[in-house]
Residue frames relative to the residue before (quaternion, step in Angstrom):
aa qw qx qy qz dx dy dz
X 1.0000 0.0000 0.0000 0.0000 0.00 0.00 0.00
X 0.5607 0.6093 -0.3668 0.4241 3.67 1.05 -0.49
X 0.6249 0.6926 -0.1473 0.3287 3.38 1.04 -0.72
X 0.5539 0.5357 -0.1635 0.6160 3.31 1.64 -0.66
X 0.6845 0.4654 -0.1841 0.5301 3.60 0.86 -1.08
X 0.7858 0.3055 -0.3858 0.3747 3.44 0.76 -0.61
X 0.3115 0.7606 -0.4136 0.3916 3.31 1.08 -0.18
X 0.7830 0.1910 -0.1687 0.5674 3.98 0.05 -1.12
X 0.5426 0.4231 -0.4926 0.5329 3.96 0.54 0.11
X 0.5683 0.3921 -0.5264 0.4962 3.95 0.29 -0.66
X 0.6788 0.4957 -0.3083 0.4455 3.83 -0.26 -2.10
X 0.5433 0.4502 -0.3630 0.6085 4.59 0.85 -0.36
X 0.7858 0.4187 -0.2632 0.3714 3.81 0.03 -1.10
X 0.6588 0.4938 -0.3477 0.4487 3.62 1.25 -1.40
X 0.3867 0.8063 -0.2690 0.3578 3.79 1.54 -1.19
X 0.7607 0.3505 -0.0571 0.5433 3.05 -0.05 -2.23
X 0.6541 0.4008 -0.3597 0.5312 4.14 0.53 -0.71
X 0.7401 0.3134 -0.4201 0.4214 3.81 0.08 -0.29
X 0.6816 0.5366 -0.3168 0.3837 3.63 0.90 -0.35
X 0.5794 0.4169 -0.3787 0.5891 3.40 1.10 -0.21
X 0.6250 0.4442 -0.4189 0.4863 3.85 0.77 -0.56
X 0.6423 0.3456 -0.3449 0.5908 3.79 0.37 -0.45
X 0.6350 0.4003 -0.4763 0.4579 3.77 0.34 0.20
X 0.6801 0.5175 -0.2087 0.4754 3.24 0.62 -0.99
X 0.7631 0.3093 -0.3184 0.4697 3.75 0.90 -0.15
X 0.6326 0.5442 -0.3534 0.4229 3.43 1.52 -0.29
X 0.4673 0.6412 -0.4115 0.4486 3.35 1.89 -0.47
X 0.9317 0.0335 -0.2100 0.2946 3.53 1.03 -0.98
X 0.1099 0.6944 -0.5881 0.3998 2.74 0.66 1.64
X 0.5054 0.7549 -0.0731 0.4116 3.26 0.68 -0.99
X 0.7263 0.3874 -0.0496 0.5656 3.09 0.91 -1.84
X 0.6777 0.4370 -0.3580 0.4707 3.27 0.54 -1.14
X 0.5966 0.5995 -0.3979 0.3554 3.62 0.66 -1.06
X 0.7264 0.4033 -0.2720 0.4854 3.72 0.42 -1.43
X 0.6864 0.3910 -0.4590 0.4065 3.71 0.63 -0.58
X 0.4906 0.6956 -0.4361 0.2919 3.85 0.97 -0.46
X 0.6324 0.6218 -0.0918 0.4527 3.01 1.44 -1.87
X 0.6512 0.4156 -0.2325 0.5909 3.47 0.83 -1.35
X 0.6208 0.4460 -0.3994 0.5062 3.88 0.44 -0.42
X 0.7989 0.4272 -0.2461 0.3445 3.74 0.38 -1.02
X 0.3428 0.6594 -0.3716 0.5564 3.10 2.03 -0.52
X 0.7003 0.6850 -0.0427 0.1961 3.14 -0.06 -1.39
X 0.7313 0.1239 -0.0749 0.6665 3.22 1.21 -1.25
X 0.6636 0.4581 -0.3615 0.4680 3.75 0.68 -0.23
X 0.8016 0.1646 -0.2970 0.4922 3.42 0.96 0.14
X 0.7661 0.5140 -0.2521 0.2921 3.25 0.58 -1.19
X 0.5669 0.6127 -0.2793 0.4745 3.67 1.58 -1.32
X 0.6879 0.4901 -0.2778 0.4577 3.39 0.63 -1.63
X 0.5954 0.5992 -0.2942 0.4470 3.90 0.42 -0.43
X 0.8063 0.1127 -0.1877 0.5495 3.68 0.41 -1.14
X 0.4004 0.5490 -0.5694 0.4627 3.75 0.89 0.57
X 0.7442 0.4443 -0.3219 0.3810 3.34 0.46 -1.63
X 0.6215 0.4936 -0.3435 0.5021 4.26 1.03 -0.61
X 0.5453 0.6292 -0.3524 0.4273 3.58 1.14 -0.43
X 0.7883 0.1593 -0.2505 0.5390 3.08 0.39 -1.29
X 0.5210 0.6302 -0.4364 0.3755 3.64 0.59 0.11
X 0.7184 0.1220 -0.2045 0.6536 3.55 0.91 -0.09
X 0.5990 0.3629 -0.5876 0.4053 3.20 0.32 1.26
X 0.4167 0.6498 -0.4166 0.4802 3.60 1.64 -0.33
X 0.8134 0.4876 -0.1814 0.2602 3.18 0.82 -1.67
X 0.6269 0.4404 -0.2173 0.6049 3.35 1.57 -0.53
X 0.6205 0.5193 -0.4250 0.4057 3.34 0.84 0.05
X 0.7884 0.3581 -0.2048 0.4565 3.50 1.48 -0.74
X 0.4685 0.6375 -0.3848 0.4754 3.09 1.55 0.22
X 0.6114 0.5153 -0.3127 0.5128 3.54 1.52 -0.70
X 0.7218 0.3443 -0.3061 0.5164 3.50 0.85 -0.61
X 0.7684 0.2043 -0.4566 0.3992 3.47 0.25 0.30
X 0.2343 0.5145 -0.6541 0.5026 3.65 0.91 1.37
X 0.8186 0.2206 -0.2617 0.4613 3.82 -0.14 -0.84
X 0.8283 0.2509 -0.4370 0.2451 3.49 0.19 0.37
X 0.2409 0.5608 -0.6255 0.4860 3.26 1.62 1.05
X 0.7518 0.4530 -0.2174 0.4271 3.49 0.08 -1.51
X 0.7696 0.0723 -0.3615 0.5213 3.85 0.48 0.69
X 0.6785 -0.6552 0.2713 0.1915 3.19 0.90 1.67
X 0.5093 0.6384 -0.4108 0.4054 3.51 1.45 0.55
X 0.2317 -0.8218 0.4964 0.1571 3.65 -1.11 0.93
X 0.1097 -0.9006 0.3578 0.2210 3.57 -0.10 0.38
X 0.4984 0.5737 -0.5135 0.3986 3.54 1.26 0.35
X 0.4311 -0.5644 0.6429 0.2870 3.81 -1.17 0.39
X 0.0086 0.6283 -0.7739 0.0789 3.06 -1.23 1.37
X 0.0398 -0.7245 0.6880 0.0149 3.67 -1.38 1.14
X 0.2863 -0.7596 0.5719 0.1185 3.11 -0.94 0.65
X 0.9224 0.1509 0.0563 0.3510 3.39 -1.48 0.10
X 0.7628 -0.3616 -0.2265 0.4860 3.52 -0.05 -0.18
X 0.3997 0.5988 -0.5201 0.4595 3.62 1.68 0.01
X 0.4953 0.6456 -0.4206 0.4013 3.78 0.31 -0.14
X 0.8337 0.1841 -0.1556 0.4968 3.23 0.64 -1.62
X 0.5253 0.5587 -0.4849 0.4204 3.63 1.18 0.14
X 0.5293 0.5848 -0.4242 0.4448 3.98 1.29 -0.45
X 0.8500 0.3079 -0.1633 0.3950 3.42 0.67 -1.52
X 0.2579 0.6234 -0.5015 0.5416 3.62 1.86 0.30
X 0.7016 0.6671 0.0543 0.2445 3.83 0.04 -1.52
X 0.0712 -0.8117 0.5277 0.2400 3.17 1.11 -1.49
X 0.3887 0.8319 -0.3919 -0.0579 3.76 0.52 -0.46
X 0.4659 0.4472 -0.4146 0.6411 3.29 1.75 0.03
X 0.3925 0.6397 -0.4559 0.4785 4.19 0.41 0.16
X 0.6897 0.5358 -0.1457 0.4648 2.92 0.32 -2.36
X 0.7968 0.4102 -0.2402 0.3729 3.49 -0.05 -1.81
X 0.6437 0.4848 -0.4102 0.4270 4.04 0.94 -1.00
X 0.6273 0.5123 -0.3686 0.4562 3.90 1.24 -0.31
X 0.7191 0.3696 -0.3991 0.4324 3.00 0.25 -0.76
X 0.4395 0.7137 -0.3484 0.4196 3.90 0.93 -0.56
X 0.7315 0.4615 -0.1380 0.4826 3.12 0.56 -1.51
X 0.7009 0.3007 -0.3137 0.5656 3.74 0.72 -1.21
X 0.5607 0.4994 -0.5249 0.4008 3.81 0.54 0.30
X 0.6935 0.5218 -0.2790 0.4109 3.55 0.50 -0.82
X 0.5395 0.6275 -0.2293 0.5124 3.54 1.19 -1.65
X 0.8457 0.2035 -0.2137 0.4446 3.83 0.91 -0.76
X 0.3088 0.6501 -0.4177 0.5545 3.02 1.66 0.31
X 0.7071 0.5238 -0.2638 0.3950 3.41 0.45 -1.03
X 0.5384 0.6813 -0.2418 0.4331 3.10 0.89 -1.86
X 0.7586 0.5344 -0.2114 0.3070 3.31 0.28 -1.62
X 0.5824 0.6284 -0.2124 0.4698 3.62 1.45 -1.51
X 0.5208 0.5403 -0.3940 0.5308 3.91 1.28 -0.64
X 0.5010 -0.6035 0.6187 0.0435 2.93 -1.51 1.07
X 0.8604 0.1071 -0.0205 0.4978 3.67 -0.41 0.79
X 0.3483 0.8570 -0.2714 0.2656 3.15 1.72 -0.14
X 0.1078 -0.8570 0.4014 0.3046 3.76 0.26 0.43
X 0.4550 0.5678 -0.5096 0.4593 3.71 0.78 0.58
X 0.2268 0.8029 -0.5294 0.1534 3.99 0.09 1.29
């Protein structure tokens, strides 16, 4: 007679043990989800932002220091032509000319900074 009875107390015990395991794994699931989110949150908005003020007030104090010292040793760095060098610059394009060639300098500057990079 004991037999019958234990039967629906096991089928109660196996129950109560698979539900807490399926609780217990849906809890961390869950977890892992919200921390994904909170991570992806995180770098798509939050990282990019104080990188982008970082280097922005370090750009900003960096150029604020250089043009303290070249006011103060009376040097001007913008190109000013007059008259007919003026119209032989804007005949020309040479400030055109100069932002390209700038650019393909940097662009291989850049190039170079890549690891494994076949542009050496």
């Amino acid at each position: 007679m004991a037999i019958p009875l234990l039967a629906p107390s096991i089928a109660v015990l196996i129950s109560f043990l698979s539900s807490s395991l399926a609780k217990l794994l849906v809890d961390r699931l869950l977890f892992f989800l919200a921390f994904k989110a909170l991570v992806l949150t995180a770098f798509v908005i939050v990282v990019p932002l104080v990188v982008n003020n970082i280097l922005h007030d370090l750009l900003e104090m960096t150029m604020s220091k250089l043009n303290e010292a070249t006011y103060n040793s009376g040097l001007n760095g913008a190109m000013q032509f007059s008259e007919f060098m003026g119209w032989l610059v804007y005949c020309f394009k040479i400030p055109e000319c100069l932002a390209v060639i700038i650019s393909g300098l940097q662009m291989r500057l850049t190039l170079r900074l890549i690891p494994f990079s076949p542009f050496k």
